[in-house]
N, C-alpha and C positions, 0 to 999 in steps of 0.2 A: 495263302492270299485270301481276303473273305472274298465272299461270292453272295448274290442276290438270295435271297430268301427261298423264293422257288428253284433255283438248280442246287440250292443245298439240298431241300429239302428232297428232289429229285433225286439228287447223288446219294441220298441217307436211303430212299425208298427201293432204292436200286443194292446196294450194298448188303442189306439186310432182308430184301427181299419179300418188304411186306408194303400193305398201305398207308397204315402208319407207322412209323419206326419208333415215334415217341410218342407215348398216349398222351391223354389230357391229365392234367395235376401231377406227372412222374418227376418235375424237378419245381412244385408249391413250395417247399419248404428251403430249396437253395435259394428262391426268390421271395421269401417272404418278409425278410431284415429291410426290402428295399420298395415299401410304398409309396413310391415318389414316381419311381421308375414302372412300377405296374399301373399306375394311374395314367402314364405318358403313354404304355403302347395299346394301342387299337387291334384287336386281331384282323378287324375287315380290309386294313391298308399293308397287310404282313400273311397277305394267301389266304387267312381264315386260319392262321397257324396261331394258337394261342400261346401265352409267355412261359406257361409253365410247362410246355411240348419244347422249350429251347433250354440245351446247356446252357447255364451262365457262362463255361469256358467255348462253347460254339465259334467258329469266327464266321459268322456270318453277319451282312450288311439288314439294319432293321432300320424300317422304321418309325419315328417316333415325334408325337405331338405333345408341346407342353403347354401348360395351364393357359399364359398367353396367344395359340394360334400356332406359334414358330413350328415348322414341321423340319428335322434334320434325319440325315442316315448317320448311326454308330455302331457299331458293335458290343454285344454285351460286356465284354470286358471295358470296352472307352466310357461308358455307361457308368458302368461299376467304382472305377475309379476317378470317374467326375471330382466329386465334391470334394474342397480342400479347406482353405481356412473363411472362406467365406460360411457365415449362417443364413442363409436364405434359401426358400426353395426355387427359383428361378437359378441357383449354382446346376442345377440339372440340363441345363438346356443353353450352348455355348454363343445362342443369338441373344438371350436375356442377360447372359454374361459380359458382351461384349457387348452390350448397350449401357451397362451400369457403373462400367470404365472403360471407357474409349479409349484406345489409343494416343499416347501425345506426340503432340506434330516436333516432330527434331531441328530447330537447324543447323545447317553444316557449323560446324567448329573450326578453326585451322590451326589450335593450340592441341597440344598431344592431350589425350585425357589422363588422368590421375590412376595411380595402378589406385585396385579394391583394396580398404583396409579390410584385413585378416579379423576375422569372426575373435570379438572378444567377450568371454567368459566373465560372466556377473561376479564380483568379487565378494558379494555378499552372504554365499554362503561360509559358514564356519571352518576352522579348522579342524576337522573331528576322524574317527578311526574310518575308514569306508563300512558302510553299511550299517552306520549310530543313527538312529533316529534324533527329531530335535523339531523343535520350536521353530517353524522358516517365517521372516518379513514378506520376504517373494511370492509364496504361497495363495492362489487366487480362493476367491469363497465358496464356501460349497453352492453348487450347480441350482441347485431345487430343493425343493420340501420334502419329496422324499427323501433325499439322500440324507439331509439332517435328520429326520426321523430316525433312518434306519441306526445313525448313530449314537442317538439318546436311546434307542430300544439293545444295541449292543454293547453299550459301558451300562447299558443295565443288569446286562445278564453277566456280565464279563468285567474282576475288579481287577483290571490292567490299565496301566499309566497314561492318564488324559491329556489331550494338547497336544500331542504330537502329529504333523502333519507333513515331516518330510523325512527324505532319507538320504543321506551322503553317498553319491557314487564316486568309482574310482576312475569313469570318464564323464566326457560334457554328455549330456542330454539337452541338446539343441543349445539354448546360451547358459546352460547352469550344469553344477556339478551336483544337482541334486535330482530328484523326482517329488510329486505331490500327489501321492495316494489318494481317497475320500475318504480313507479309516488307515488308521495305521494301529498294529495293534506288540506294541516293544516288545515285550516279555513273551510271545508268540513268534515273533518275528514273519509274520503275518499283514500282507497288504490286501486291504478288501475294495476294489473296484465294484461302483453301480452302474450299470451302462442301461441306458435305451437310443434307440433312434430318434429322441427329440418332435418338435411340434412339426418340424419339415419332413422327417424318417431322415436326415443328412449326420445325424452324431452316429459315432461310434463304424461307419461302414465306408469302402474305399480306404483315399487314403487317410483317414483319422482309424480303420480298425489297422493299419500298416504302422503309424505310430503307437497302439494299444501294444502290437506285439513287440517293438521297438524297447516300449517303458518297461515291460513282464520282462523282458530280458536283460534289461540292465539292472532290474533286482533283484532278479536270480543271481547275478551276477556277482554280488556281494552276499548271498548268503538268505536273502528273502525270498519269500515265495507268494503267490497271487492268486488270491481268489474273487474271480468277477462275476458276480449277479447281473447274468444279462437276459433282458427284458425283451418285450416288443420284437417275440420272432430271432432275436440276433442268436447265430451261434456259437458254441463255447470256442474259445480263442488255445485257454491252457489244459490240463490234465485234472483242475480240481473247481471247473467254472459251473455254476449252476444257473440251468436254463429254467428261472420260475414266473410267475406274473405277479405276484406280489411276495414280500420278506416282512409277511405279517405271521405268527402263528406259527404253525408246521415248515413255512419257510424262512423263522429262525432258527427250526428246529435243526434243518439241513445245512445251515449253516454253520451251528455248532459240530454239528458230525462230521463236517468236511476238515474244522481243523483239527478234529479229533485224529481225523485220516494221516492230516499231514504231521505232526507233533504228537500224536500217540493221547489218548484219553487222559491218561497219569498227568500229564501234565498241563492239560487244558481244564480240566475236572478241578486242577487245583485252585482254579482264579473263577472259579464260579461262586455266583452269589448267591 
């Protein structure tokens, strides 16, 4: 059950048997994906206990001020998985939330209501083997400028098959039977994810990194595999993710050698330009 800031931190002091149980900066880097969240807590309103002296998984009651005033008690993990499909930074803070969609007022009915229509599947993807790349309508545009860059800097290095931007699963992923990579690379069978946390820190963390691992695994699933450049603090999600701050240079370089890693040189070496 959480407990107050101070008898946690009492019961931590007691247990372990020192004055501080958790130095200063000992979990900087489990908290660093999440700028939004380090901006909102105060150490002076949380004992003088600073954020990076607290597990992210702690259950302890903190708390926490956001941009507007709203001051609430959550716990790291409620914290953490705030943000969903909202882009805003006020998604951080559940008084800015609930001001930006109100509740609607009901009235009673006395007709029975309608059962839910059953979640139906976008018909538009193709008919094709699981795990073919292709050409998707559906397919949203890329995010930002870097990410198109990094993609005219990799069908430069790299003469593998352009325009591919999706991949046939052999279930739904959410209402399609497909996924939408930022790079798809066929002849590899290679899906290259660019992640950062965004102009609010709210991409890629919570539940949008719970969906990231969701997508890597429905394309493993047919037979791909996923390498994400993640940015801004975030950490690696799969087994072959590269933590860099820029995919200019040396960090095309690690690029290449990762899918050297997963598909062996011989045959990555062969589609170089």
């Amino acid at each position: 059950m959480p407990e107050r800031i101070e008898l946690w931190w009492a019961r931590r002091q007691f247990s372990r048997g020192v004055d501080v149980p958790y130095p200063a900066g000992i979990y900087r880097e489990a908290w660093a994906p999440y700028p939004a969240l380090i901006r909102q807590y105060l150490p002076d309103r949380n004992a003088g206990i600073l954020l990076t002296q607290i597990p992210p998984a702690a259950d302890v009651l903190l708390l926490w001020t956001c941009e507007s005033g709203h001051t609430f008690v959550a716990t790291p993990e409620e914290q953490r998985s705030r943000p969903g499909r909202e882009r805003r930074k006020s998604a951080w803070c559940p008084d800015c939330a609930a001001l930006a969609k109100p509740p609607r007022i009901r009235t009673p009915s006395l007709t029975p209501r309608a059962p839910q229509p059953a979640r139906v599947v976008c018909g538009k993807t193709p008919s094709l083997p699981t795990g073919e790349p292709f050409l998707s309508a559906c397919a949203p545009r890329p995010a930002s400028a870097v990410e198109g860059q990094l993609r005219q800097d990799l069908f430069s290095r790299l003469a593998v098959t352009p325009g591919m931007n999706a991949v046939r699963l052999a279930r739904p992923f959410f209402d399609h039977l497909e996924v939408w990579p930022d790079l798809v690379l066929p002849e590899l069978r290679i899906a290259v994810e660019y992640d950062s946390t965004g102009r609010h820190g709210l991409e890629h963390v919570g539940k949008r990194e719970a969906a990231d691992r969701r997508k890597d695994r429905a394309l493993r699933a047919v037979g791909w595999e996923v390498v994400r450049i993640r940015t801004g603090k975030l950490e690696k999600l799969g087994p072959f993710d590269l933590q860099v701050s820029n995919v200019t240079g040396r960090g095309m370089e690690r690029l290449l050698e990762t899918f050297r890693d997963i598909r062996g040189p011989l045959l990555v070496d062969a589609y170089l330009t």
